[in-house]
CHARMM internal coordinates of N, CA and C (Angstrom, degrees):
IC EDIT
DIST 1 N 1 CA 1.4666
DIST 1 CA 1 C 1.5320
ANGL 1 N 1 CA 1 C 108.25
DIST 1 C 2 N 1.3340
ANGL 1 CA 1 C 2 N 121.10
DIHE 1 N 1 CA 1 C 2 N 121.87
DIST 2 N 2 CA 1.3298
ANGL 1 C 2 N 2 CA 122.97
DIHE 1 CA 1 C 2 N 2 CA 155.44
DIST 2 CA 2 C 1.2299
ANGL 2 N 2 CA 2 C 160.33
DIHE 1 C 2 N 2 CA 2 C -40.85
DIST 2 C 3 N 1.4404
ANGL 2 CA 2 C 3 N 134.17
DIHE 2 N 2 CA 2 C 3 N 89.86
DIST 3 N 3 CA 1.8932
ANGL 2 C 3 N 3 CA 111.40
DIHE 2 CA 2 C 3 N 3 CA -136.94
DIST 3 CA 3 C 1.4037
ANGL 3 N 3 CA 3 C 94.73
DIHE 2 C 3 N 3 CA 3 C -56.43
DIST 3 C 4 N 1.0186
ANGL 3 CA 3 C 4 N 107.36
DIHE 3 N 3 CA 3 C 4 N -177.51
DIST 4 N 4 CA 2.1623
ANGL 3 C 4 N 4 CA 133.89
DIHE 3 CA 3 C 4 N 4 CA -175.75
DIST 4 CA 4 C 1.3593
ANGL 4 N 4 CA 4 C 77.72
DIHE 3 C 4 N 4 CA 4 C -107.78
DIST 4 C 5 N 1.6339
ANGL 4 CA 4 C 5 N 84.88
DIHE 4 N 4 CA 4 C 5 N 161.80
DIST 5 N 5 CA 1.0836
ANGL 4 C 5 N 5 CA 103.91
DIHE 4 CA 4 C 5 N 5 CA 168.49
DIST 5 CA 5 C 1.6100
ANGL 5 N 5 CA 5 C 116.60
DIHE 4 C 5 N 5 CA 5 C -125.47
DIST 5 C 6 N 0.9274
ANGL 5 CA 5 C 6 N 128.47
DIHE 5 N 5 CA 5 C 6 N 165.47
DIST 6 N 6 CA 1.6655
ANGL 5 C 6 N 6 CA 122.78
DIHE 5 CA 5 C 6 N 6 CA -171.04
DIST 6 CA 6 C 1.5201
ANGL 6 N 6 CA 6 C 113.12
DIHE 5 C 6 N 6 CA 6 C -102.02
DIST 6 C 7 N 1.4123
ANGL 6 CA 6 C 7 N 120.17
DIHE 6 N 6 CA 6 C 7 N 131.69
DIST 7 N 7 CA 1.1194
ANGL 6 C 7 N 7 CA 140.70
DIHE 6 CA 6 C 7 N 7 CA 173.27
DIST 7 CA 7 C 1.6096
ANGL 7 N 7 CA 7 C 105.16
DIHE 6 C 7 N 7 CA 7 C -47.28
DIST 7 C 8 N 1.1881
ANGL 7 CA 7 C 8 N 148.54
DIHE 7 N 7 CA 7 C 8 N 116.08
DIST 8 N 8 CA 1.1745
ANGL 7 C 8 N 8 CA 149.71
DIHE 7 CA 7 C 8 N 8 CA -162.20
DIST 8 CA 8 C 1.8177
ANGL 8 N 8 CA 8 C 116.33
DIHE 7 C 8 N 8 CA 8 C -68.02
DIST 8 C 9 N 1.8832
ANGL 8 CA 8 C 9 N 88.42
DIHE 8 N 8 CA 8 C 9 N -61.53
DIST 9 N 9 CA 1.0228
ANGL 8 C 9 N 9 CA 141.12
DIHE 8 CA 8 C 9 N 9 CA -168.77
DIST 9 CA 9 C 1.6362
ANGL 9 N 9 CA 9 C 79.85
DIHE 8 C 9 N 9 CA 9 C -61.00
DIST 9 C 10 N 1.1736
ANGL 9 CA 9 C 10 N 121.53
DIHE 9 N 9 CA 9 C 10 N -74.02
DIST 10 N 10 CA 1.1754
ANGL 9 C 10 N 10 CA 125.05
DIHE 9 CA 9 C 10 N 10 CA -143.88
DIST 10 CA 10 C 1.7857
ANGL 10 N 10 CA 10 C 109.75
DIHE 9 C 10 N 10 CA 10 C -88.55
DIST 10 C 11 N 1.3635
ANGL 10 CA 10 C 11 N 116.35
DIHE 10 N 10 CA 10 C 11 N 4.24
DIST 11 N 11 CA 1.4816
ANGL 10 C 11 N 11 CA 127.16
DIHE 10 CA 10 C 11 N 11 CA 174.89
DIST 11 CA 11 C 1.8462
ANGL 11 N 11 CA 11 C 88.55
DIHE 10 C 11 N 11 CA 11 C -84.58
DIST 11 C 12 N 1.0472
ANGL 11 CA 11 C 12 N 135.56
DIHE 11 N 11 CA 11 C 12 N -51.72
DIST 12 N 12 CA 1.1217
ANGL 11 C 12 N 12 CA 142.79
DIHE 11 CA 11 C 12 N 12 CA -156.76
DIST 12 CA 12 C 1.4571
ANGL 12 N 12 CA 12 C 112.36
DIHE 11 C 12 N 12 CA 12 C -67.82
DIST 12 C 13 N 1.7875
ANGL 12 CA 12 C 13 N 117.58
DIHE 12 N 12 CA 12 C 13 N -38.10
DIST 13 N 13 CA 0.9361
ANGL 12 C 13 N 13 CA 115.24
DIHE 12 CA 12 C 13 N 13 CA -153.22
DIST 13 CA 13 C 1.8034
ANGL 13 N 13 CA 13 C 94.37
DIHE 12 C 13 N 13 CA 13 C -98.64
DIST 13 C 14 N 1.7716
ANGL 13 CA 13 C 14 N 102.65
DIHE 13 N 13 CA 13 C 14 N -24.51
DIST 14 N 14 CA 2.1067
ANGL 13 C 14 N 14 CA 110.32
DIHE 13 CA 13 C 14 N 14 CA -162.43
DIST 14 CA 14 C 1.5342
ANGL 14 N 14 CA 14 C 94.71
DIHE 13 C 14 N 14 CA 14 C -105.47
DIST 14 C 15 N 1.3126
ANGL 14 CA 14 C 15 N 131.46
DIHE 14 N 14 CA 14 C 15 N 175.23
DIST 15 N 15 CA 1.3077
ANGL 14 C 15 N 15 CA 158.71
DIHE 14 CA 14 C 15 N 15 CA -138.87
DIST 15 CA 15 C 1.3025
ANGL 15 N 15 CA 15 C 121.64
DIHE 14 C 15 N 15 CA 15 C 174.58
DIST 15 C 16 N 1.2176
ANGL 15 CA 15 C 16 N 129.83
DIHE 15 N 15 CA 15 C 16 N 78.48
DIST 16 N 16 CA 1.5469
ANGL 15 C 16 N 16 CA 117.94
DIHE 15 CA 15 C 16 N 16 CA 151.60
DIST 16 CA 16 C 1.0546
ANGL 16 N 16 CA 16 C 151.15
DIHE 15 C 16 N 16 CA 16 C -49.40
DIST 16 C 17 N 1.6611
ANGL 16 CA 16 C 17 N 127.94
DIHE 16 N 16 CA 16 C 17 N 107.66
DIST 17 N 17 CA 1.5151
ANGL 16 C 17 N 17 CA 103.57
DIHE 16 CA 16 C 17 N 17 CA -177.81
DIST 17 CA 17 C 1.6955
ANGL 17 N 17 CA 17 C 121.60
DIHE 16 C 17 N 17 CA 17 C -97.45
DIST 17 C 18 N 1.0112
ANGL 17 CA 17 C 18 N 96.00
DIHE 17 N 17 CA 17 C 18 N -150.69
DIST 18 N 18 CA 1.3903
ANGL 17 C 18 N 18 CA 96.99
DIHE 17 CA 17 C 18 N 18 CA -150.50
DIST 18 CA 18 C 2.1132
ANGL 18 N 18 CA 18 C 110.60
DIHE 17 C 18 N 18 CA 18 C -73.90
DIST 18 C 19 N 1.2778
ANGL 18 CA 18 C 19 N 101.80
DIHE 18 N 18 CA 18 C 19 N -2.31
DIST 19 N 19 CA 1.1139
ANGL 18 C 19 N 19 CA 126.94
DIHE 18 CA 18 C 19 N 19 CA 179.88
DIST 19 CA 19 C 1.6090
ANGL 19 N 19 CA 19 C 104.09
DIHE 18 C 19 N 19 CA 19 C -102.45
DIST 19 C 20 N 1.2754
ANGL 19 CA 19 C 20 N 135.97
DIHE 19 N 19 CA 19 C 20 N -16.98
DIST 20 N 20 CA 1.0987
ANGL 19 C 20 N 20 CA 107.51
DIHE 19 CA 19 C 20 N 20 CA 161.85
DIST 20 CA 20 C 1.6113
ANGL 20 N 20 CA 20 C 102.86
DIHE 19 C 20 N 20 CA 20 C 116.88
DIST 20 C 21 N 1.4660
ANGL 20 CA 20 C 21 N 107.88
DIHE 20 N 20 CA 20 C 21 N -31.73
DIST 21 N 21 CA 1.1025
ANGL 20 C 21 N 21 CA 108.01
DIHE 20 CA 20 C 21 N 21 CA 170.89
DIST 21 CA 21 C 1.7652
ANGL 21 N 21 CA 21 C 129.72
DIHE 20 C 21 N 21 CA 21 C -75.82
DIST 21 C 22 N 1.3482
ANGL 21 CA 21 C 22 N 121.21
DIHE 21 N 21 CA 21 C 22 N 173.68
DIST 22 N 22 CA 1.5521
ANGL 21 C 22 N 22 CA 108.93
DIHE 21 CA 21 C 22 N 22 CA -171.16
DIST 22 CA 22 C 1.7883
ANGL 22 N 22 CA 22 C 107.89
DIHE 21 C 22 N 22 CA 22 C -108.59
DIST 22 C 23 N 1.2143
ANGL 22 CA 22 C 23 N 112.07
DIHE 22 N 22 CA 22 C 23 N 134.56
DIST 23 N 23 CA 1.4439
ANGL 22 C 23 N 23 CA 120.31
DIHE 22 CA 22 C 23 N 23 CA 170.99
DIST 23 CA 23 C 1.4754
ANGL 23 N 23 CA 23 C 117.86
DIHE 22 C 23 N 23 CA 23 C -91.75
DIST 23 C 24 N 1.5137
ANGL 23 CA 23 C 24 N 116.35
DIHE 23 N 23 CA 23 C 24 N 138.33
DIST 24 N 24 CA 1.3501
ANGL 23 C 24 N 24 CA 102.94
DIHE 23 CA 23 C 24 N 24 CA 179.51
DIST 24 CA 24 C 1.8002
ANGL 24 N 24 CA 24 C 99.66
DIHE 23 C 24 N 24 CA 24 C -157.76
DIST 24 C 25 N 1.2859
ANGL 24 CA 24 C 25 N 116.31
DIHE 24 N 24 CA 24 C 25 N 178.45
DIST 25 N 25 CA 1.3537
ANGL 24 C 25 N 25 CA 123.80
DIHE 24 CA 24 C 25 N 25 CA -153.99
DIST 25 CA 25 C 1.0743
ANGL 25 N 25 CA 25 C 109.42
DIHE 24 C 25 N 25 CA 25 C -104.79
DIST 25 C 26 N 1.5331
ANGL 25 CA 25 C 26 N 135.55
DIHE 25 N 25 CA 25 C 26 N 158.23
DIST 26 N 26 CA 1.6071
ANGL 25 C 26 N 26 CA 124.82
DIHE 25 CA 25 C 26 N 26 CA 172.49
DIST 26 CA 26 C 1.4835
ANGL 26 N 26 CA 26 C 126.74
DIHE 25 C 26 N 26 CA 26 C -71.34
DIST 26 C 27 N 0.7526
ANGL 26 CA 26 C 27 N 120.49
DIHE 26 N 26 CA 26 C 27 N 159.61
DIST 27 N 27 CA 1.6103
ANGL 26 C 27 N 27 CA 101.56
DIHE 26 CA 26 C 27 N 27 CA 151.29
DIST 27 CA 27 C 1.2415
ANGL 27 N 27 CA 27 C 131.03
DIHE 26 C 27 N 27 CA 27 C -104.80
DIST 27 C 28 N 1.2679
ANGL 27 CA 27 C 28 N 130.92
DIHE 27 N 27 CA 27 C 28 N 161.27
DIST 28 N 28 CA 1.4368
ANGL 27 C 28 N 28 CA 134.48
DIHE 27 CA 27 C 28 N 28 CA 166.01
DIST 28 CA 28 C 1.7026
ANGL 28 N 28 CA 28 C 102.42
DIHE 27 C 28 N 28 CA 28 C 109.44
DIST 28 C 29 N 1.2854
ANGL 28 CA 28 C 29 N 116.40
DIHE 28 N 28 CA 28 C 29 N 39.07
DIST 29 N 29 CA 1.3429
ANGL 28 C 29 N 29 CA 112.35
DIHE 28 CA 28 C 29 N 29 CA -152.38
DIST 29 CA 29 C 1.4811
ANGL 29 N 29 CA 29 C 95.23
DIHE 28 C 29 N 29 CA 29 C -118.94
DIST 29 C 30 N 1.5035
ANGL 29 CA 29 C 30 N 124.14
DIHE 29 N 29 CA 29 C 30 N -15.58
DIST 30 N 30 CA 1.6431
ANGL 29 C 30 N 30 CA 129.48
DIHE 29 CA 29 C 30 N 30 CA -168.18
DIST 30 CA 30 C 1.1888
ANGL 30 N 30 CA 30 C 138.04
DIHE 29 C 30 N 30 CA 30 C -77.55
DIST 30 C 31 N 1.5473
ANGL 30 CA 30 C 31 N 86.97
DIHE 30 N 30 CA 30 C 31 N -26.94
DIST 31 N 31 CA 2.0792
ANGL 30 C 31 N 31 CA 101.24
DIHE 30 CA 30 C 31 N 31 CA 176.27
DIST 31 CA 31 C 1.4211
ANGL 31 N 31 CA 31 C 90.89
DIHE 30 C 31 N 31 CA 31 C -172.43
DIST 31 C 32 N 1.5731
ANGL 31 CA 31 C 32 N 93.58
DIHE 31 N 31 CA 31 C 32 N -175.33
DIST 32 N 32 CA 1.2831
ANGL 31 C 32 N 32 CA 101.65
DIHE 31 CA 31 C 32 N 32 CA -148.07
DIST 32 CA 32 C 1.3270
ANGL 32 N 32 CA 32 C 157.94
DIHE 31 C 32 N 32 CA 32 C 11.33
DIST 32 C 33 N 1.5012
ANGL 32 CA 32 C 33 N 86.56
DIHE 32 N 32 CA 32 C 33 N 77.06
DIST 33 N 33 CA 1.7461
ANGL 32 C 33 N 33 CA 127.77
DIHE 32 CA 32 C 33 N 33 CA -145.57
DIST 33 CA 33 C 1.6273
ANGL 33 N 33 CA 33 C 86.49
DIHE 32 C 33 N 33 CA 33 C -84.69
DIST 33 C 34 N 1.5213
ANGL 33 CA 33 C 34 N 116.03
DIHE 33 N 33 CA 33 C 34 N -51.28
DIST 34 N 34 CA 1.8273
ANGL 33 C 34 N 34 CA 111.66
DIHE 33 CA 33 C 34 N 34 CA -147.97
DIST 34 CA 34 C 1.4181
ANGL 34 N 34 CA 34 C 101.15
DIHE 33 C 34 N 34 CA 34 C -78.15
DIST 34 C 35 N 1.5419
ANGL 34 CA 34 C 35 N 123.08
DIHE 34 N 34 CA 34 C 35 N 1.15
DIST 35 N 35 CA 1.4452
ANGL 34 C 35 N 35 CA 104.62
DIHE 34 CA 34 C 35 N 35 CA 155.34
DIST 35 CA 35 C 1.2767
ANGL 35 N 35 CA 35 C 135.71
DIHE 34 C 35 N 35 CA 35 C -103.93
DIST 35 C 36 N 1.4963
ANGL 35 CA 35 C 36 N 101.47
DIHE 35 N 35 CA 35 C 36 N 9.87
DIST 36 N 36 CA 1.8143
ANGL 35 C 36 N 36 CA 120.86
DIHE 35 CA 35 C 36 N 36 CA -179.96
DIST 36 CA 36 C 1.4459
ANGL 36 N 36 CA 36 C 83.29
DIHE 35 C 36 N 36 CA 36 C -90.80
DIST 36 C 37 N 1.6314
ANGL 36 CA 36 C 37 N 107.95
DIHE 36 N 36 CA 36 C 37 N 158.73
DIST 37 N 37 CA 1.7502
ANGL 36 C 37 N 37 CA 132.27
DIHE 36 CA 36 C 37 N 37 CA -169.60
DIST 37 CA 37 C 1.7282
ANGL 37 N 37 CA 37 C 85.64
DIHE 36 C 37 N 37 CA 37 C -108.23
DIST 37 C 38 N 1.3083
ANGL 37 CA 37 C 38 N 101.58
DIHE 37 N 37 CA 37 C 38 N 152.72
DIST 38 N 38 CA 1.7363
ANGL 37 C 38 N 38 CA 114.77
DIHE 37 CA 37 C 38 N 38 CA -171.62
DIST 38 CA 38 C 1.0783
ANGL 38 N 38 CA 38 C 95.10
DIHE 37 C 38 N 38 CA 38 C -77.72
DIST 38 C 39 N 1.2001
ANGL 38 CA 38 C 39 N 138.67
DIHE 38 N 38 CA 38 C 39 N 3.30
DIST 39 N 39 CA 1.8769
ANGL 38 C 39 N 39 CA 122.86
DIHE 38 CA 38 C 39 N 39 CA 177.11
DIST 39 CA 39 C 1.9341
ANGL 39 N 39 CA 39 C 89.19
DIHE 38 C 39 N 39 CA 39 C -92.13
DIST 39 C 40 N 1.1074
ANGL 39 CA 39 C 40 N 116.46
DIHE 39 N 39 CA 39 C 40 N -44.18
DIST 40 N 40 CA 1.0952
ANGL 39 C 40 N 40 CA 123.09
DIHE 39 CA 39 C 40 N 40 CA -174.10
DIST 40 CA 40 C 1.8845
ANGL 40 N 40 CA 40 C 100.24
DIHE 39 C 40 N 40 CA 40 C -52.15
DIST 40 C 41 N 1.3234
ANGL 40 CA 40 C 41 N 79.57
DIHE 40 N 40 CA 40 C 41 N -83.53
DIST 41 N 41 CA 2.1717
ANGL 40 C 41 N 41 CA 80.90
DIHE 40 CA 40 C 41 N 41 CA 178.85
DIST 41 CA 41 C 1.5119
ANGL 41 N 41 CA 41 C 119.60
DIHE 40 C 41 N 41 CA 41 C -36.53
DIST 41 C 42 N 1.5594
ANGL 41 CA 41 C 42 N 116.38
DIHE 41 N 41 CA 41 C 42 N -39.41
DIST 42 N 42 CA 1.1710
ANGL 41 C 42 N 42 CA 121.50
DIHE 41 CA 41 C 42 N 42 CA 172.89
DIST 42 CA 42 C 1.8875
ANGL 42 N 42 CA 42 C 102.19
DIHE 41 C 42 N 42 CA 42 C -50.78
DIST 42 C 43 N 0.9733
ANGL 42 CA 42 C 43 N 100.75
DIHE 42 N 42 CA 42 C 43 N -98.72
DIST 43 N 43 CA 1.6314
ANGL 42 C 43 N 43 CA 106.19
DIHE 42 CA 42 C 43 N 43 CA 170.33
DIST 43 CA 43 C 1.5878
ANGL 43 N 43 CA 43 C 133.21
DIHE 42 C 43 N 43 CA 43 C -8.57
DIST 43 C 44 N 1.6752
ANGL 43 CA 43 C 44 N 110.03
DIHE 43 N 43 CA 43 C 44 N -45.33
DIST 44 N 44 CA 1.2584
ANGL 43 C 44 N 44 CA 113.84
DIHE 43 CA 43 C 44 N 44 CA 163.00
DIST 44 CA 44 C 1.5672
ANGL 44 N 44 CA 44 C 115.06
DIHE 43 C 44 N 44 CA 44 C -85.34
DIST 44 C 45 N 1.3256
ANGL 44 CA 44 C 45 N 114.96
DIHE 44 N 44 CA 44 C 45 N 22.64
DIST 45 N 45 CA 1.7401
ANGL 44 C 45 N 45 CA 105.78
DIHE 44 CA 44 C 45 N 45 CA 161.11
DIST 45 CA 45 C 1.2789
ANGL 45 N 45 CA 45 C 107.25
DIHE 44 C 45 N 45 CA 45 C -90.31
DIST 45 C 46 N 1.7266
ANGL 45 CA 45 C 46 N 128.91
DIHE 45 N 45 CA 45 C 46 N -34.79
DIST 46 N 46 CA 1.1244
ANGL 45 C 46 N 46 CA 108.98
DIHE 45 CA 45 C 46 N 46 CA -164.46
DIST 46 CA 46 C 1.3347
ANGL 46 N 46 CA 46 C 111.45
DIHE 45 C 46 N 46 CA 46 C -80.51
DIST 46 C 47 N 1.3541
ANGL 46 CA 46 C 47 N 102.45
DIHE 46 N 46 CA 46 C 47 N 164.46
DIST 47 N 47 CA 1.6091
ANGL 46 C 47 N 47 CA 114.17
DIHE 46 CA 46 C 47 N 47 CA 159.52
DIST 47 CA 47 C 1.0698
ANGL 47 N 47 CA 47 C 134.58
DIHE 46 C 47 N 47 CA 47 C -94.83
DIST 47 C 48 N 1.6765
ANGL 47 CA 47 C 48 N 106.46
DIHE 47 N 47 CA 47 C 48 N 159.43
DIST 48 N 48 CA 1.6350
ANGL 47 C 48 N 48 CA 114.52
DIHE 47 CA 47 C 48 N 48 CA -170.48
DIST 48 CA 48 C 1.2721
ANGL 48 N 48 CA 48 C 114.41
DIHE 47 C 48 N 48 CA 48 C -105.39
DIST 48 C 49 N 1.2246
ANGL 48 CA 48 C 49 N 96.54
DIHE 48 N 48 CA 48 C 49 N 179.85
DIST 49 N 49 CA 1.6186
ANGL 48 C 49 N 49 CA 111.56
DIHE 48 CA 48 C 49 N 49 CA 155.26
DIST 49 CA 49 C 1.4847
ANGL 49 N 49 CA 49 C 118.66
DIHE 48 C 49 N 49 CA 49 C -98.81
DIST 49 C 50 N 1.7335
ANGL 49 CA 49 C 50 N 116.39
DIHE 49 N 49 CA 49 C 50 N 134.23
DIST 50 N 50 CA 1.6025
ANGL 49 C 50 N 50 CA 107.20
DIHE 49 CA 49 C 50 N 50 CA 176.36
DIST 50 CA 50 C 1.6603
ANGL 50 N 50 CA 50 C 103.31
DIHE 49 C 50 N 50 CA 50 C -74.61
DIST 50 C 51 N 1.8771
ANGL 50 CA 50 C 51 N 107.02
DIHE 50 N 50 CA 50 C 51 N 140.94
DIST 51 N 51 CA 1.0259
ANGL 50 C 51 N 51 CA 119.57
DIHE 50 CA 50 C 51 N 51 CA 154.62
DIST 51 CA 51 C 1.1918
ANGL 51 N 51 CA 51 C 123.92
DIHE 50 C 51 N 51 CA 51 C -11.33
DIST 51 C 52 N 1.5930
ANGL 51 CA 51 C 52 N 137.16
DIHE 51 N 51 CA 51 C 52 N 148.92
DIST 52 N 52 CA 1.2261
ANGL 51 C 52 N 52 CA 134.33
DIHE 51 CA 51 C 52 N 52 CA 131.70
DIST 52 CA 52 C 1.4137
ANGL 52 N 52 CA 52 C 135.05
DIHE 51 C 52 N 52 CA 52 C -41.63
DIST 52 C 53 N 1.0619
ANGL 52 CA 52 C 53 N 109.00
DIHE 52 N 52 CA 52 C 53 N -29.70
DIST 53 N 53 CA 1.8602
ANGL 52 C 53 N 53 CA 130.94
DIHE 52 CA 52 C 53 N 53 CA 164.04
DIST 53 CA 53 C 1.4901
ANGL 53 N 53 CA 53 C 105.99
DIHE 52 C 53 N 53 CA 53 C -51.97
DIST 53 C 54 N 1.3265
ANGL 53 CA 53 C 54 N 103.07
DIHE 53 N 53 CA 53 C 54 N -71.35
DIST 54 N 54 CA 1.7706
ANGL 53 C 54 N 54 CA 100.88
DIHE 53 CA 53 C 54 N 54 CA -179.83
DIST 54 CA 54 C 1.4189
ANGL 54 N 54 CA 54 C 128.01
DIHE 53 C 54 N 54 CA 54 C -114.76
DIST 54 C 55 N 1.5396
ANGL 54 CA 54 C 55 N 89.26
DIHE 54 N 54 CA 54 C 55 N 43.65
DIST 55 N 55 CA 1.4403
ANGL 54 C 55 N 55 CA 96.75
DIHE 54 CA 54 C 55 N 55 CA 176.70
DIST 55 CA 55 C 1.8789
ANGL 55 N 55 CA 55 C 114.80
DIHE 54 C 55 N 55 CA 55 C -84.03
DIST 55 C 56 N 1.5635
ANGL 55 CA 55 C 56 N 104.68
DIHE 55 N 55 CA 55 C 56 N -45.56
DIST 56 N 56 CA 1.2652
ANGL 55 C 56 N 56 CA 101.43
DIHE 55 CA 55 C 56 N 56 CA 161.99
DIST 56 CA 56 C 1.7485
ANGL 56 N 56 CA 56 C 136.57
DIHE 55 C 56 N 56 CA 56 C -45.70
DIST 56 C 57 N 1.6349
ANGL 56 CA 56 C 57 N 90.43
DIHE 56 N 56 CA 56 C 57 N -46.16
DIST 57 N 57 CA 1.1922
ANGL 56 C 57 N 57 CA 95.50
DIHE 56 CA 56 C 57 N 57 CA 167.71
DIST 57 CA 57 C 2.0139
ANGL 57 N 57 CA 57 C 136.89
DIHE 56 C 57 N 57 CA 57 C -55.82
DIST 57 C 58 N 1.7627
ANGL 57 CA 57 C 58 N 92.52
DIHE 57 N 57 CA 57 C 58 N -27.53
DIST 58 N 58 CA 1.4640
ANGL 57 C 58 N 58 CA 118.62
DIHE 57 CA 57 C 58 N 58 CA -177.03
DIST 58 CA 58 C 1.7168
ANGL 58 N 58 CA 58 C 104.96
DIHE 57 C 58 N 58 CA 58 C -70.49
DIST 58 C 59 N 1.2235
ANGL 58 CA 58 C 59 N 111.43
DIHE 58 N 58 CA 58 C 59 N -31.49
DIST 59 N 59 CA 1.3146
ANGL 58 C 59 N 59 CA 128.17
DIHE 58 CA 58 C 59 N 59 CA -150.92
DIST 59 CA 59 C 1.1355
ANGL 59 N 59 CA 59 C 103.83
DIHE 58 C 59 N 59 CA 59 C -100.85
DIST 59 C 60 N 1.8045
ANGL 59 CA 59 C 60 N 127.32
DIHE 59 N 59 CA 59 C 60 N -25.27
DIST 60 N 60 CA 1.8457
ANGL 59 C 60 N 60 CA 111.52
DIHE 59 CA 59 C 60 N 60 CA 172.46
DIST 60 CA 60 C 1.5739
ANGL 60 N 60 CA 60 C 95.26
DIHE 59 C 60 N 60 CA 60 C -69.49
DIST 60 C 61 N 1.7202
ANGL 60 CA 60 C 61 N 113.03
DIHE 60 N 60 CA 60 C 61 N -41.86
DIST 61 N 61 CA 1.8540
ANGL 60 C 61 N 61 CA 99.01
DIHE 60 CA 60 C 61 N 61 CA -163.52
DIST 61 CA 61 C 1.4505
ANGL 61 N 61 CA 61 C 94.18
DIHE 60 C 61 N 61 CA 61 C -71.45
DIST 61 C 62 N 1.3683
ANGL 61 CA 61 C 62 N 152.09
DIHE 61 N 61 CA 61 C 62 N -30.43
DIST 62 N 62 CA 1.7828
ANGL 61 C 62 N 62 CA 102.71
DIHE 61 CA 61 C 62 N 62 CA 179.40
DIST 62 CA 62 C 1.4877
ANGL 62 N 62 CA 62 C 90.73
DIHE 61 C 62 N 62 CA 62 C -100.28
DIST 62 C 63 N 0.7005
ANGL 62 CA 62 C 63 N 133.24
DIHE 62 N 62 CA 62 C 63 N 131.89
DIST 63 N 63 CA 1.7801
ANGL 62 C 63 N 63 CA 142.59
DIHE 62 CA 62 C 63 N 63 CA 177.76
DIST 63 CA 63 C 1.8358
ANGL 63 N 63 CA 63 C 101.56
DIHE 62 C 63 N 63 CA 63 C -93.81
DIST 63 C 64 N 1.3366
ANGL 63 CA 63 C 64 N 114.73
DIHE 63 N 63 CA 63 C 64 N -54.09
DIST 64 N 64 CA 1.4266
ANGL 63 C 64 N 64 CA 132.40
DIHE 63 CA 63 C 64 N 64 CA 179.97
DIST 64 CA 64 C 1.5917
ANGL 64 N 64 CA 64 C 110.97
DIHE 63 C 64 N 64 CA 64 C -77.50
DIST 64 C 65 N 0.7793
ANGL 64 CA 64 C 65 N 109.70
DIHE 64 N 64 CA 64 C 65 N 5.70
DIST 65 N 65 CA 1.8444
ANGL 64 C 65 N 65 CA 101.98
DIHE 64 CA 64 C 65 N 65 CA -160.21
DIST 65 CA 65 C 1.8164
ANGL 65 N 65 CA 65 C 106.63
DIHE 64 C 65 N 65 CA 65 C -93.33
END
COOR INIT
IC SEED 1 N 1 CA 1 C
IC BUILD
C-alpha cells in the first residue's frame, strides 16, 4: 500500500484532537471586522468541530494528523 499523502492546504487549516475528532476555524474573521458587533467577533474566535457531513471528507486530506 502506498503512503497518502497530506493535503497541505488542508493540514493548516484542520486539527485533531485527542478524541479523534477534527478542529477547524470560522470564517469571516479577516476583514471587515469594524462592522461586525464584539459579541459577534468574540464568537467567531472560537473553534469548532467539522460536521459529520465533511468529516470524512476532512479526514482522507490529513491521514497523519
Amino acid at each position: 500500500m502506498p503512503k497518502l499523502k497530506t493535503h497541505k492546504g488542508a493540514a493548516k487549516r484542520f486539527s485533531k484532537t485527542g478524541t479523534g475528532k477534527i478542529k477547524r476555524g470560522q470564517t469571516k474573521t479577516r476583514h471587515i471586522l469594524t462592522s461586525k458587533l464584539p459579541k459577534t467577533k468574540r464568537k467567531l474566535g472560537k473553534t469548532l468541530i467539522v460536521s459529520d457531513a465533511d468529516h470524512d471528507k476532512v479526514a482522507r486530506m490529513i491521514p497523519y494528523a
